[in-house]
N, C-alpha and C positions, 0 to 999 in steps of 0.2 A: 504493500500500500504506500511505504514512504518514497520507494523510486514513481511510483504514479503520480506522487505529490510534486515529486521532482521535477520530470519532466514536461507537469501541468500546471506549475506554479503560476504561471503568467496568464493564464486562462481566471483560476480562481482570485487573482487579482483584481484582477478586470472585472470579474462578479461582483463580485466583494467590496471593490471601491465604486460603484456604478448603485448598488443597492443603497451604501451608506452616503454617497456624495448626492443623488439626485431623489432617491424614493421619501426618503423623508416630507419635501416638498410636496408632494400629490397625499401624503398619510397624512399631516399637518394642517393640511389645506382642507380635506373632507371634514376635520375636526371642526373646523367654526362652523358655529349656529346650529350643530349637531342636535345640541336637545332644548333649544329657545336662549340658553343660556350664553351670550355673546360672548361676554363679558370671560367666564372661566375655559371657553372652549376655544377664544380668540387669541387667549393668553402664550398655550403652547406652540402657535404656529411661530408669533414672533418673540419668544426665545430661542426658539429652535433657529431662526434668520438669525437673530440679532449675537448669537454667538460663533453661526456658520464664517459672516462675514468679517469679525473682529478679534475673534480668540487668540489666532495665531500671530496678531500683531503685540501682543504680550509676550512674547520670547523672541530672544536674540539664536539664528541663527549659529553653530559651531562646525569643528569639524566632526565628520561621521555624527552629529546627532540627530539622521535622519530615524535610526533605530531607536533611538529609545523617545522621538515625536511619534511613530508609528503607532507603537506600543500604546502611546497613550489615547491615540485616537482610536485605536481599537477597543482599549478596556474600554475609553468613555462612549461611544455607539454601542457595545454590546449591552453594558451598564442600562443605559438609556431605551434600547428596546425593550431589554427586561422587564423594569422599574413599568414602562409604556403598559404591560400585558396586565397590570391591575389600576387603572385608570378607571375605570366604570366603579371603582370601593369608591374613587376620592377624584377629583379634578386635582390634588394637587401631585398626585402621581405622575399624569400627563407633564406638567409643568416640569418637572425633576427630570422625567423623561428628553424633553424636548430640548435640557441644557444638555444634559448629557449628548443625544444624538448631533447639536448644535456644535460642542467639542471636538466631538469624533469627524465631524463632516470638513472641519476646517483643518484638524491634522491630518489625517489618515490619505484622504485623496491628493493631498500633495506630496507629503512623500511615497502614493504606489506611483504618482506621475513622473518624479525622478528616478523611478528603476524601470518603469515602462520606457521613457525613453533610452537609459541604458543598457538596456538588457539584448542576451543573445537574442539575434532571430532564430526563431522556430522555424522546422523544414515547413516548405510550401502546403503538402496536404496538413500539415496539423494547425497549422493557421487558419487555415480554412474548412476545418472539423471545428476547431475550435470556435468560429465568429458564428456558426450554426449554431452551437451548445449555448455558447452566449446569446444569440437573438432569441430562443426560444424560451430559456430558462427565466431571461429577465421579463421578454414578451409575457408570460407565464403568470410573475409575479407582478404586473402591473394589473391582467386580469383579477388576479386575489384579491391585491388591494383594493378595487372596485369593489369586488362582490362582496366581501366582509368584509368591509368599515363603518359600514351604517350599523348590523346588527351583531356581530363580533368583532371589534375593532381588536379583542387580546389576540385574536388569530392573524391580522394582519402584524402587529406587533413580532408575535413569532415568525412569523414568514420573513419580516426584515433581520430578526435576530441568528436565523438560520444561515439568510444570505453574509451576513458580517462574521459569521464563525466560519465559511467559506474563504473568507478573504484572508481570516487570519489564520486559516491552514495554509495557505498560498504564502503568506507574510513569514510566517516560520520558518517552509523550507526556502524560500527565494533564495538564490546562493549570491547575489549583492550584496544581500543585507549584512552589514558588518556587525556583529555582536560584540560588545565589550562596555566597560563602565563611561559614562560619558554625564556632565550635568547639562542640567534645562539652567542655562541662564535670563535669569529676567531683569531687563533695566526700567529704574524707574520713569523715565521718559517714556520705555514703550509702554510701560505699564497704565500710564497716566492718557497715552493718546488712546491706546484698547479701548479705555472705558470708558472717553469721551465719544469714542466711536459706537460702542455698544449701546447709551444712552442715545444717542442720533437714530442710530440703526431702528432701536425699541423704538422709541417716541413716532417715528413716522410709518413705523408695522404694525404699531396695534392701536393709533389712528386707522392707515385705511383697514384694519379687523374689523375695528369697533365699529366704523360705517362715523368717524368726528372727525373734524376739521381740526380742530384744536390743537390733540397732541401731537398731531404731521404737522403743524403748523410750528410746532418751538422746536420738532425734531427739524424740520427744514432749514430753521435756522441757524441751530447749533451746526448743522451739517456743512453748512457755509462757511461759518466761521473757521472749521477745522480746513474743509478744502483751500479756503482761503490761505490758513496757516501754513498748509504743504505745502503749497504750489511755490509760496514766498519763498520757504525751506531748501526747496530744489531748485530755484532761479538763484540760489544765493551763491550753487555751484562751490560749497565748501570740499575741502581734500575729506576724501574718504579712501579705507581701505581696500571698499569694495564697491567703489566707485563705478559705473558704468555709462558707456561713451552716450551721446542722445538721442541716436539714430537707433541704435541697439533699446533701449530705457524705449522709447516711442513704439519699438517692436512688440515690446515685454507688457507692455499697458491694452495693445489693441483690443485683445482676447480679452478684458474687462469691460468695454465699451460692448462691444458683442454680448458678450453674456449678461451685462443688466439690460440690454434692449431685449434680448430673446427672453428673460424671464422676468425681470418686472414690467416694461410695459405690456407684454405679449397677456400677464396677469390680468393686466386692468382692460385692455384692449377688448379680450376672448372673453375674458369673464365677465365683464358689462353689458358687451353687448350679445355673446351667443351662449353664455351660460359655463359653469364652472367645470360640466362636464366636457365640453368640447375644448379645454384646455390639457384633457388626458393627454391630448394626440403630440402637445409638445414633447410628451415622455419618449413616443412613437419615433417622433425627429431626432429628440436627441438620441436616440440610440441608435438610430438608422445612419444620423453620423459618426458615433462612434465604429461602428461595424463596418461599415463600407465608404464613411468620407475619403479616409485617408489615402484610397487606392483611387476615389475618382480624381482626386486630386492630383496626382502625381500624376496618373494617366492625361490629364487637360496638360498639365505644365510640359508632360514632354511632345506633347504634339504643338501645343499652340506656341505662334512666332513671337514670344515674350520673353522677359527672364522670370525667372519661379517668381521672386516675391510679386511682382506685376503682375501675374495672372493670380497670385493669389489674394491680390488687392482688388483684381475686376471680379473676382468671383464675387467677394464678399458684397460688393455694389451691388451688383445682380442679382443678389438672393435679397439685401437690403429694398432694392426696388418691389421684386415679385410681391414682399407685403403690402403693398399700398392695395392687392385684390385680395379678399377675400378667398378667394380658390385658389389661387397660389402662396396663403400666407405660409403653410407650413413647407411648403417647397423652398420659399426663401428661407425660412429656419434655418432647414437641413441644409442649405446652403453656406450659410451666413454661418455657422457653428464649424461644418467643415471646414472651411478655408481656414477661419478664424483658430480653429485646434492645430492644424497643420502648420501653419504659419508661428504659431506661438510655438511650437515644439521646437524648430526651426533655433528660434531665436533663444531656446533654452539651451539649446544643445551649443551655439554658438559660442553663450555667456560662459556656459562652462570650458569651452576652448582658451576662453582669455581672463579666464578667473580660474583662482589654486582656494580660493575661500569654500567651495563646497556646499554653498548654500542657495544655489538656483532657485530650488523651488520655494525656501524665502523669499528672497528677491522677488520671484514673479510673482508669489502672492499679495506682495505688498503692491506693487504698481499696478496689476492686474485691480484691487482691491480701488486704490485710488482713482483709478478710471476709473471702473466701474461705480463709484460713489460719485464723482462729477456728474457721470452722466443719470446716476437720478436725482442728482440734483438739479439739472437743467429739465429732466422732466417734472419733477414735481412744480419747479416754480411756472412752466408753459403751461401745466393743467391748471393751475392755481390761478394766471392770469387770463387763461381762454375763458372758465367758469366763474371766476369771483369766489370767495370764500363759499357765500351759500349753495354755489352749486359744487362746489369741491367738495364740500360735505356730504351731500345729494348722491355724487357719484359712487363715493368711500362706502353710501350706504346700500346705495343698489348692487355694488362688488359682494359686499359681507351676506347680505340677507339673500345672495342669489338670488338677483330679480334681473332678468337680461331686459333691456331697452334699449333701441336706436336714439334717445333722445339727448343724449350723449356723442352723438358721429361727430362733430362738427369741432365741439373742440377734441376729442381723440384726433384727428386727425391732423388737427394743429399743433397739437403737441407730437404727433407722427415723423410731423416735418420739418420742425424742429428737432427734432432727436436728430434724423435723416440729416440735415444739413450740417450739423457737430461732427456726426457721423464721417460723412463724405470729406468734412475739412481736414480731418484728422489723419485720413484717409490721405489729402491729398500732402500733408505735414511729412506722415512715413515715405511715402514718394520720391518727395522734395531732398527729403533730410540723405537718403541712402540714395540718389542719382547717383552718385559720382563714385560709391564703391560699385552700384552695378554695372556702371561704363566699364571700371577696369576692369570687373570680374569677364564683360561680352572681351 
């Protein structure tokens, strides 16, 4: 059984950080308004965000402490679906729950992201035995979660705690993983921005839970302030150890921008206007990119007359645009996450070419992290100024109570395009920035 493990480690990886990094979201999200009760069933979705997207900015980076970050994301996911499977005794079970899986989701998947992209390739057939085992198993377990969450939620619970002890057989035998004594360093600086970002993150998730204006409303602002305070931080261009050039930095951020448009607006988008079930199908995309992006990708780059980052910057346009229809929204997803995965791996693998520090997938969580917080920032204030407070309220509340209406198109769609036009600039910023190493590279 342990040479099986062996030689399928990368497989159960892959499971195992895909159940814990993404499933949460659709298990979390069925929770509000489950039994009338907004207020304690709203609660676990945004702790569960609100630690996904700032836990790991409270530890500094080492070397090799990718093993004992893993580890910890592991116990805490496992921990957390646990604790989840008697939630129906207590609502505050869920809550404890939702830190926990909220922990696990922001360690675990980034360090399986730095051995997936280092790791040996697998021969040709077991790659491709394996992205089948993968599509179906997870295919499988999104089923589940649908069908008992409304009236056994402890079964969906198990079904994700199953899948996360899949991953941590896989984490075990991974033969990357370095085992030895290593400490979690935490500085007080990072410590102090975490939880100013954690309070930002909470205050403007469980406003739009709660279906109130208000608490998105001091989160949006605090959220401000702090972007503000970055962005000053990194134009100040002070010497660091692990310093990173700006063309590269601008690489390392893209796949943030991408992933809060694919998953918070695509939330408020899909879930306002067509209902919270039709936002399953993002599960559908993103897995459909995970399993098969990365090969159509490469397949476009070597045929089309471009350099790889270039075509993998019109892709991203392309699946960007197909959202603005309806029938092609999740084709752009699957687009837009493709590119955007491949592209950022790209630029990890890179970093670590010109970096001895060992902490990529740090690094890229944190820039990744920072765009991505820009850019809900720029959406929250486009919705905020399309609607007016009272109708920002209005929306926050037809999101929560799953009440789909069109009555809403008009500013969704202004805040669409603006997102779209940050988007494209940013877009054309990476372009701009890396011409002149892709001249010498033709």
């Amino acid at each position: 059984m342990s040479t099986y493990f062996k030689q399928h480690n990368q497989l159960l990886l892959n499971v195992g950080g895909f159940a814990i990094n993404l499933m949460p979201f659709l298990l979390y999200l069925m929770l509000v308004s489950r039994h009338g009760d907004v207020v304690s069933d709203a609660l676990p979705f945004a702790l569960f965000y609100a630690f996904r997207r700032t836990a790991l900015f409270a530890v500094r980076g080492a070397h090799d402490s990718d093993n004992l970050l893993g580890w910890i994301g592991l116990i805490a996911a496992l921990s957390g679906f646990a604790i989840g499977m008697f939630g129906e005794l207590s609502p505050i079970w869920w809550d404890l729950s939702a830190a926990g899986a909220g922990i696990g989701a922001a360690f675990f998947p980034s360090v399986q992201k730095q051995f997936r992209l280092t790791h040996r390739q697998s021969p040709a057939d077991q790659q491709k035995g394996n992205a089948w085992v993968m599509l179906l198993s997870l295919i499988g377990l999104i089923a589940l979660l649908a069908l008992t969450e409304r009236r056994w939620p402890a079964l969906s619970f198990a079904a994700l705690l199953l899948f996360a002890l899949v991953g941590l057989i896989g984490f075990y035998y991974d033969p990357l993983r370095h085992p030895g004594k290593t400490r979690l360093t935490i500085s007080v600086p990072n410590l102090v921005l975490a939880v100013l970002l954690f309070c930002s993150v909470f205050l403007v998730r469980i406003g739009r839970s709660l279906g109130t204006g208000q608490p998105a409303m001091w989160g949006i602002g605090l959220l401000a302030l702090i972007v503000v305070a970055i962005i000053a931080a990194a134009l100040s261009n002070r010497p660091h150890p692990t310093a990173t050039p700006w063309p590269l930095k601008l690489r390392l951020m893209l796949f943030g921008l991408c992933a809060d448009f694919c998953a918070i607006f695509s939330a408020v988008y899909i879930g306002v206007t067509y209902g919270i079930k039709t936002y399953a199908w993002m599960a559908v995309a993103y897995l459909l990119a995970f399993i098969i992006g990365g090969r159509l990708v490469r397949v476009l780059c070597a045929r089309l007359p471009f350099s790889t980052l270039t075509t993998e910057l019109l892709g991203i346009v392309a699946g960007l645009l197909l959202t603005f229809n309806f029938y092609t929204y999740f084709v752009g997803i699957f687009l837009i996450r493709a590119f955007a995965s491949v592209q950022n791996q790209e630029a990890i693998r890179e970093y670590d070419q010109q970096s001895a520090a060992n902490n990529s997938y740090m690094v890229s969580y944190r820039l990744m992290s920072i765009a991505g917080l820009t850019t809900q920032l720029i959406l929250w204030l486009s919705l905020l100024v399309a609607t007016h407070l009272t109708g920002f309220s209005a929306i926050l509340a037809d999101f929560t109570f799953h009440q789909p209406t069109t009555r809403f198109a008009r500013p969704l769609l202004i805040t669409q395009v603006v997102l779209a036009v940050w988007m494209l600039l940013f877009i054309f910023w990476i372009y701009r920035a890396n011409q002149p190493k892709e001249e010498n590279d033709d």
